[in-house]
RONU-167780 format. One record per residue (C-alpha): residue number from 1; x, y, z. Coordinates in nm, 4 decimals, padded with zeros to 6 digits. Layout:
% RONU-167780
+------+----------+----------+----------+
| resi |       px |       py |       pz |
+------+----------+----------+----------+
|  NUM |        X |        Y |        Z |
...
+------+----------+----------+----------+
This chain:
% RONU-167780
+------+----------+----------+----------+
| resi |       px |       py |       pz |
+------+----------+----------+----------+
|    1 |  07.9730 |  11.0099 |  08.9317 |
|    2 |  08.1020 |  10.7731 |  08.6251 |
|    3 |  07.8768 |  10.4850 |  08.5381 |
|    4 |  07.9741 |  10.1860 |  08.6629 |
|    5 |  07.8536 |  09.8190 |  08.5521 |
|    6 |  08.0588 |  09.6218 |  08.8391 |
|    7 |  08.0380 |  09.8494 |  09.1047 |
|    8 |  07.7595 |  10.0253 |  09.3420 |
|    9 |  07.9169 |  10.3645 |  09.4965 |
|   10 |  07.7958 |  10.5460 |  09.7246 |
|   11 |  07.8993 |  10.8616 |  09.8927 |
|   12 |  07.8195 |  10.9115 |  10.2464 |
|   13 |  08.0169 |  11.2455 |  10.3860 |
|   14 |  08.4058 |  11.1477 |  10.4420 |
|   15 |  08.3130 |  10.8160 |  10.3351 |
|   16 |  08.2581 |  10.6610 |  09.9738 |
|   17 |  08.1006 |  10.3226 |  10.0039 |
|   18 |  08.2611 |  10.0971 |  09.7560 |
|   19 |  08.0210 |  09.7556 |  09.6459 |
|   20 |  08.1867 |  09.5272 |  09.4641 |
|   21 |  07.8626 |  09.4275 |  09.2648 |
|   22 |  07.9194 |  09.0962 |  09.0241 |
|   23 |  07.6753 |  08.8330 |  09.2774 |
|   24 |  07.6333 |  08.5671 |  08.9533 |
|   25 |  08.0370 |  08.5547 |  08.9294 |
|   26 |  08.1136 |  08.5607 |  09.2769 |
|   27 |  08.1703 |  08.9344 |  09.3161 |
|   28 |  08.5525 |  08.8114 |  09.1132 |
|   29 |  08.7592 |  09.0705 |  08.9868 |
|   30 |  08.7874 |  09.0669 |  08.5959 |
|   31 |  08.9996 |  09.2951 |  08.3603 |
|   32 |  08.6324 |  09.5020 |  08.3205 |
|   33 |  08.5921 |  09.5335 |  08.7266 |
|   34 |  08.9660 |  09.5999 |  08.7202 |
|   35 |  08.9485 |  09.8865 |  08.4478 |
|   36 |  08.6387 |  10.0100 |  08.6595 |
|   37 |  08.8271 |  10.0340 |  09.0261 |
|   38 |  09.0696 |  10.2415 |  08.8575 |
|   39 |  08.8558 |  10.4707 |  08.7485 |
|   40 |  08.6544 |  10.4948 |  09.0911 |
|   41 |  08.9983 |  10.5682 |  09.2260 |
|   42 |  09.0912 |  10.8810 |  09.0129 |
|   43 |  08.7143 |  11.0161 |  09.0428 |
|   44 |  08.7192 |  10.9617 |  09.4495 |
|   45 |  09.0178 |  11.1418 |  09.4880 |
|   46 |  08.9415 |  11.4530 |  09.3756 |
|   47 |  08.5949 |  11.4472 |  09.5066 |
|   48 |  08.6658 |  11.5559 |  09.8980 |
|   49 |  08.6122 |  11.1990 |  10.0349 |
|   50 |  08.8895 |  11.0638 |  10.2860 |
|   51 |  08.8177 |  10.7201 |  10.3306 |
|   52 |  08.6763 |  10.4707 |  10.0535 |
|   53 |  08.5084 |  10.1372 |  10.2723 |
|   54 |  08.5161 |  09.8128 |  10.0317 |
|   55 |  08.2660 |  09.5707 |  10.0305 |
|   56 |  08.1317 |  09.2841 |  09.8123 |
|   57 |  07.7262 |  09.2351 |  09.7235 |
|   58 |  07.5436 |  09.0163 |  09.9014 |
|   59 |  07.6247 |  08.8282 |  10.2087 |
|   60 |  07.8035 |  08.4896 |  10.0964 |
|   61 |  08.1119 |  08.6849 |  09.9050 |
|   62 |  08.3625 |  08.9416 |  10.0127 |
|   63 |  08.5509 |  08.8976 |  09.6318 |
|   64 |  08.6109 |  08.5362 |  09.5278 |
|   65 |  08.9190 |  08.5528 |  09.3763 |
|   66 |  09.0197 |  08.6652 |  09.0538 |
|   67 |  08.7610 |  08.5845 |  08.7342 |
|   68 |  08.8624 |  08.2249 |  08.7039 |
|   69 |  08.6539 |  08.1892 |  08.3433 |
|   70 |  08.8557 |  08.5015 |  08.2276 |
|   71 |  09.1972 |  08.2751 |  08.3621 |
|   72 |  09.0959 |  07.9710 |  08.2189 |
|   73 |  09.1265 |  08.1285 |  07.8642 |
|   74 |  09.4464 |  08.2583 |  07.9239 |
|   75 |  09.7552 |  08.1593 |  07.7197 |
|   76 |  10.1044 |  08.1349 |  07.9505 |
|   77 |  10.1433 |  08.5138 |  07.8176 |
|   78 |  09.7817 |  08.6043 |  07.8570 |
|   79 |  09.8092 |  08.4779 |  08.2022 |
|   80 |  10.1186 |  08.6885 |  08.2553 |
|   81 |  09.9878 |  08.9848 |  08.1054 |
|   82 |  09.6413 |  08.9164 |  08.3820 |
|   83 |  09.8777 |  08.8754 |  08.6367 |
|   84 |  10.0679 |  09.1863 |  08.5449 |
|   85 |  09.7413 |  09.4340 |  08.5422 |
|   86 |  09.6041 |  09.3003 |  08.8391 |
|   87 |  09.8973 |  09.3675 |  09.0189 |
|   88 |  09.8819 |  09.7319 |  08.8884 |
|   89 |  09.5917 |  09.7537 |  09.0119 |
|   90 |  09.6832 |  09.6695 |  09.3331 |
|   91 |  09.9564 |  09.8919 |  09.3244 |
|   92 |  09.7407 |  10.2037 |  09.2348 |
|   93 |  09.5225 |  10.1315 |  09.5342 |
|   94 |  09.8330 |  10.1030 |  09.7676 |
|   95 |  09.9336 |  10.4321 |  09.6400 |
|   96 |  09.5968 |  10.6160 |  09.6824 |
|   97 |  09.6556 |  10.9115 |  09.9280 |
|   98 |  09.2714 |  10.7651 |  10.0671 |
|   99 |  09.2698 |  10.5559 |  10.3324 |
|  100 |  09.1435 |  10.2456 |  10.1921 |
|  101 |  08.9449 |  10.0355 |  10.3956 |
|  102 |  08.8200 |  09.6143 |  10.3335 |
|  103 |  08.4952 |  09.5431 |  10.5178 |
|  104 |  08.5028 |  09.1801 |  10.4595 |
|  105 |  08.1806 |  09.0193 |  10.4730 |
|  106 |  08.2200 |  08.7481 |  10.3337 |
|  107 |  08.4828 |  08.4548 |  10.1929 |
|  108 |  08.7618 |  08.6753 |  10.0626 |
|  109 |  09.0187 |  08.4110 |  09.8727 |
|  110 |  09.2606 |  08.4301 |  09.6311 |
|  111 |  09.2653 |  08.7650 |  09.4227 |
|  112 |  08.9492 |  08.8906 |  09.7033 |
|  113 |  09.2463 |  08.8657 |  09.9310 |
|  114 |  09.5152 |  09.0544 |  09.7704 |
|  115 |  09.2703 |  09.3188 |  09.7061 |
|  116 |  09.2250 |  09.3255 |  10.0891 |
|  117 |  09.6286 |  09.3223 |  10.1608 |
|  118 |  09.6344 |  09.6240 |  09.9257 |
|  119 |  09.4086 |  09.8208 |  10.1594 |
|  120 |  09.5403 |  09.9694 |  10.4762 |
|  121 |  09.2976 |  09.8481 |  10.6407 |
|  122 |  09.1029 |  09.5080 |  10.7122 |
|  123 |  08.7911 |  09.4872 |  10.9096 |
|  124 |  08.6323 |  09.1270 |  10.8819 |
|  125 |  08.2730 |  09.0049 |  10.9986 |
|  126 |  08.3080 |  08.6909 |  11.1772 |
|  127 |  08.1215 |  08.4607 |  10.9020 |
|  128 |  08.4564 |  08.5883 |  10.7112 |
|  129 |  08.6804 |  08.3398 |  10.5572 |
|  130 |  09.0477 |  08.4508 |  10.4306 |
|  131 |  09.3362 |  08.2887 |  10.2462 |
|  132 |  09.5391 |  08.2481 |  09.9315 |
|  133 |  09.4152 |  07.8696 |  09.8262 |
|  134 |  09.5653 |  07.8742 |  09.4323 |
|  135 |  09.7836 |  07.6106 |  09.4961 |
|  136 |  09.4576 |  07.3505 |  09.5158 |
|  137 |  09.3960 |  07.4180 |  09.1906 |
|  138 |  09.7474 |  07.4226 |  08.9809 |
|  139 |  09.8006 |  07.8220 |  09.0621 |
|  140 |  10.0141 |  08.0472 |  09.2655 |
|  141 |  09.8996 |  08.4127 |  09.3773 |
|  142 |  09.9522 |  08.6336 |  09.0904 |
|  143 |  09.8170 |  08.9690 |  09.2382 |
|  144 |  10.1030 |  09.0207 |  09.4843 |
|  145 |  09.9936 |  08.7887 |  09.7778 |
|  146 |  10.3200 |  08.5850 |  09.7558 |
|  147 |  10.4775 |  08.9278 |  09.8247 |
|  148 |  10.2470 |  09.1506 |  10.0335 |
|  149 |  10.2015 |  08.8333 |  10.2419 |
|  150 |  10.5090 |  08.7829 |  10.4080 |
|  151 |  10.5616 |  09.1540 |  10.4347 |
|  152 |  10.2294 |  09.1243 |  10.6865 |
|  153 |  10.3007 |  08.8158 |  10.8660 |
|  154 |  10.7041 |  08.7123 |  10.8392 |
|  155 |  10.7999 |  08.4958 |  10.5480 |
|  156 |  10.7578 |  08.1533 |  10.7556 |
|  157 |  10.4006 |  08.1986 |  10.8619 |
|  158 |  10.3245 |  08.2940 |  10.5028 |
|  159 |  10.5269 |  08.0356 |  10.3576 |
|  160 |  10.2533 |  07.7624 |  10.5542 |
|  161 |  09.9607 |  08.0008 |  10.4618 |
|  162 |  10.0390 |  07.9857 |  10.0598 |
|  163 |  10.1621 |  07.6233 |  10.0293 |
|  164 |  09.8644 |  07.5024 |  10.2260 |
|  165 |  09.6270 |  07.6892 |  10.0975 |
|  166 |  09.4287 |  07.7575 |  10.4190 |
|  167 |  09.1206 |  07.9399 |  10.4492 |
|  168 |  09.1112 |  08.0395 |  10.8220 |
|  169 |  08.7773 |  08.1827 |  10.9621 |
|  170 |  08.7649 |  08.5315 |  11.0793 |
|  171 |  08.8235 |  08.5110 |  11.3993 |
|  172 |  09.1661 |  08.3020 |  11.3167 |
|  173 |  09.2781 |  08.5555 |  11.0538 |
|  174 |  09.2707 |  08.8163 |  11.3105 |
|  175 |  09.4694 |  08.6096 |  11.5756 |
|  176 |  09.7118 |  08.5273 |  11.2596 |
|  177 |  09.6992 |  08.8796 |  11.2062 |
|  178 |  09.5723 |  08.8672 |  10.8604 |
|  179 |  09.2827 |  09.1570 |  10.9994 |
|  180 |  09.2509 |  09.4096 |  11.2340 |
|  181 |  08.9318 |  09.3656 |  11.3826 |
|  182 |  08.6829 |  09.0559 |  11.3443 |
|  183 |  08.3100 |  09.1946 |  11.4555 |
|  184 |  07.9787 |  09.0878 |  11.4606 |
|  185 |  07.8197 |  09.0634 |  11.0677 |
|  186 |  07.5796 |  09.2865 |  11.1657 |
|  187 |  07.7872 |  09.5395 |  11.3401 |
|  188 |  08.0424 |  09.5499 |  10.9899 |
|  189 |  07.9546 |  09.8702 |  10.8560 |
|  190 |  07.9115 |  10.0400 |  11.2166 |
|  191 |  08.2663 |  09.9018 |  11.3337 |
|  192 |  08.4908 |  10.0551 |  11.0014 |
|  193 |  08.3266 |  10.3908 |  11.1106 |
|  194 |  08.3967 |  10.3270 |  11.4511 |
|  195 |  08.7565 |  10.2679 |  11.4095 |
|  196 |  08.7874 |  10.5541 |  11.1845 |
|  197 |  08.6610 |  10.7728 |  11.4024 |
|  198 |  09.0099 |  10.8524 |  11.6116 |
|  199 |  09.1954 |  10.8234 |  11.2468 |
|  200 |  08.9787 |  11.1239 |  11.0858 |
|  201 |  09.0307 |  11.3397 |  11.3920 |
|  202 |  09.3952 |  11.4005 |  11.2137 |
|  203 |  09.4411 |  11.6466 |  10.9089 |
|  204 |  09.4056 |  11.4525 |  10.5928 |
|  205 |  09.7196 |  11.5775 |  10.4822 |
|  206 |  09.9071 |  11.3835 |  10.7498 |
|  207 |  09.7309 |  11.0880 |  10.6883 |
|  208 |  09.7809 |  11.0862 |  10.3347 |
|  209 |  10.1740 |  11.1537 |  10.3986 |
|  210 |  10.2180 |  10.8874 |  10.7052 |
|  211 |  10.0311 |  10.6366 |  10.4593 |
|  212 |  10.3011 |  10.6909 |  10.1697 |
|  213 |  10.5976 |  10.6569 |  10.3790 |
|  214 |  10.4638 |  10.3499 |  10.5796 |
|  215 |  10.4595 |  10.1980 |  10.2327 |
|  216 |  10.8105 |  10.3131 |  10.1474 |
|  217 |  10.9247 |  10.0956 |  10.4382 |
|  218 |  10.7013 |  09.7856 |  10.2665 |
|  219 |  10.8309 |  09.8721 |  09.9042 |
|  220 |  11.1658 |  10.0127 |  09.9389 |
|  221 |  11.5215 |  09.9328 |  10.0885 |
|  222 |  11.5864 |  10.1881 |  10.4204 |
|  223 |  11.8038 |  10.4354 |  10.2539 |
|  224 |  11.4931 |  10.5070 |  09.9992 |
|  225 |  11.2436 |  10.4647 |  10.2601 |
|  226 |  11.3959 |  10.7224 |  10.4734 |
|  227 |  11.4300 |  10.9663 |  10.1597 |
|  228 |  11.0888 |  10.9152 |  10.0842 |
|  229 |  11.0040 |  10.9890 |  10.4812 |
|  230 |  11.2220 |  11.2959 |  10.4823 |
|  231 |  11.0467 |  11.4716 |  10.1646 |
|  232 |  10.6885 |  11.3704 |  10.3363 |
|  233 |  10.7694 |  11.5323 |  10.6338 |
|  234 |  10.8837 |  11.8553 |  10.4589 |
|  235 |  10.5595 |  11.8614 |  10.2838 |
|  236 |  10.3770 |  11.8610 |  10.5822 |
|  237 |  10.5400 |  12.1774 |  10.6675 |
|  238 |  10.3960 |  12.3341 |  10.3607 |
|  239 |  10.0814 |  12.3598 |  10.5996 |
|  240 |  09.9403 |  12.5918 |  10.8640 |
|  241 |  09.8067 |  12.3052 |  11.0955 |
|  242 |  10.1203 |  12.2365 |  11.2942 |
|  243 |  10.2507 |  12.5655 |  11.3550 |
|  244 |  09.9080 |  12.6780 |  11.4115 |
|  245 |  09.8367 |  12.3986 |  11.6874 |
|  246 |  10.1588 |  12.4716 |  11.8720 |
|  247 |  10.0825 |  12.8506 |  11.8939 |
|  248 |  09.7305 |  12.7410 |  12.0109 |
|  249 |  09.8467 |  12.5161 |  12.2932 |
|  250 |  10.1531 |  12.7935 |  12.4227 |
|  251 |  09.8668 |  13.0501 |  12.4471 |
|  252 |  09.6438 |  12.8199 |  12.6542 |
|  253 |  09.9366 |  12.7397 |  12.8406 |
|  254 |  09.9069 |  12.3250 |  12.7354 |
|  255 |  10.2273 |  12.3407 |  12.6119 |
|  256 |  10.4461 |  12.4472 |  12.8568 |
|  257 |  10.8245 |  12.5577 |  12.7341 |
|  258 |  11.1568 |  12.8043 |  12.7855 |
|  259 |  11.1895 |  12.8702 |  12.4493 |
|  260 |  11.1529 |  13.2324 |  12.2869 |
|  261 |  10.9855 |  13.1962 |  11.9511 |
|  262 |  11.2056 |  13.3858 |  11.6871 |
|  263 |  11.0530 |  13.6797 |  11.4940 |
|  264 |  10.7215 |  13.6622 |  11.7075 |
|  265 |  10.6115 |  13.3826 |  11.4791 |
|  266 |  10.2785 |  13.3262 |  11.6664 |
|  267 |  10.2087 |  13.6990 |  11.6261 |
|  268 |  10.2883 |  13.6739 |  11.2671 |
|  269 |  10.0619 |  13.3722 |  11.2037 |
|  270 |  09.7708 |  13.5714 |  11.3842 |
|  271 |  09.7735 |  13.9046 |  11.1870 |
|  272 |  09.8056 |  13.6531 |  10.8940 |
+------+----------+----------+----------+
């Protein structure tokens, strides 16, 4: 495992146990944590782990925000160019074929929660506070919130959320539907397992695939999305599991149908 100055990781089975590890600054994502993430990325997934579980150090910070020092000495192009990697980053973890999971325990603002809208998951302890405040101080999200945003919750509803600059508490954000579970703070880490648990149960393949063309639909117009579905699906062909299940369920008589299999396929895919 690469050494890491911003990051604890931890491997734990399926799971890699991501700790976002900067307590004196907030746990805030700089172009150093940034570079790092990226890195833990390409390592995890070729490693064997299915499911990387975010969290930040300590218990008062989730990720607060982007590195406001690093901002603050921005240029206008410096601050584009900021902008512009932390949105790659973003974009890389969307694209992971992991699943991706925030265990927010803690306040999760600004860049903390575009990092969380780029997971596929958001699992939030109930002393959890979420929102995009940059507004209060002269700012707008520049890590894809004004974009990922209103792809979550409808444009209106995010149009309040970003112009206000609302933190809601954890309970809130999930009736907003900003998370997908709010849980005890002690129960955090034992409720992402838990709701993996049925997720896991499913060839990692599959996941990997559904997750790609979910995002198609989030990233792409339909006519691309449903290209980018049709070439997943035929890739999940390129596997035993499916035709292997369905022989499986015919023999123990689960599946119950009329049709005559051509060419004995079953048959085949036993001597095989």
């Amino acid at each position: 495992m690469p050494h890491y100055t911003r990051l604890i990781v931890e491997r734990d089975g399926d799971f890699l146990n991501v700790c976002i590890n900067r307590p004196g600054d907030r746990n805030s994502i700089d172009s150093i944590l940034m570079d790092e993430l990226v890195q833990m990325m390409e390592t995890a997934e070729i490693s064997g782990v299915r499911v990387v579980i975010f969290s930040g150090s300590g218990s008062t910070y989730f990720i607060g925000g982007a590195d406001g020092i690093e901002m603050m000495q921005c240029d206008p192009e410096n601050g584009r160019a900021f902008s512009k990697k932390i949105q790659a980053l973003f974009n890389r973890m969307e694209k992971s074929p992991l699943i991706l999971v925030a265990a927010i325990n803690g306040l999760c603002f600004g860049g903390g929660f575009e990092f969380a809208l780029a997971c596929d998951f958001r699992i939030a302890a109930e002393s959890a506070r979420i929102g995009l405040p940059e507004v209060k101080v002269g700012l707008i999200p520049g890590g894809g919130g004004t974009q990922r945003l209103p792809r979550l919750v409808g444009t209106g509803k995010a149009m309040q959320m970003i112009l206000s600059g609302s933190l809601f508490p954890a309970q809130e954000a999930f009736d907003q539907g900003l998370v997908h579970l709010c849980v005890p703070d002690a129960d955090l880490e034992k409720q992402c397992r838990i709701f993996m648990k049925p997720i896991l149960r499913n060839p990692q393949y599959a996941l990997s695939q559904a997750k790609l063309s979910v995002k198609a639909a989030q990233n792409n117009a339909l006519a691309e999305g449903l290209q980018k579905e049709s070439i997943a699906f035929q890739q999940c062909l390129e596997h035993d599991f499916f035709i292997d299940l369905m022989c499986r369920q015919m023999d123990e008589g689960v599946l119950e149908t009329t049709a005559k299999l051509p060419d004995a396929l079953c048959s085949k895919k036993e001597e095989t």
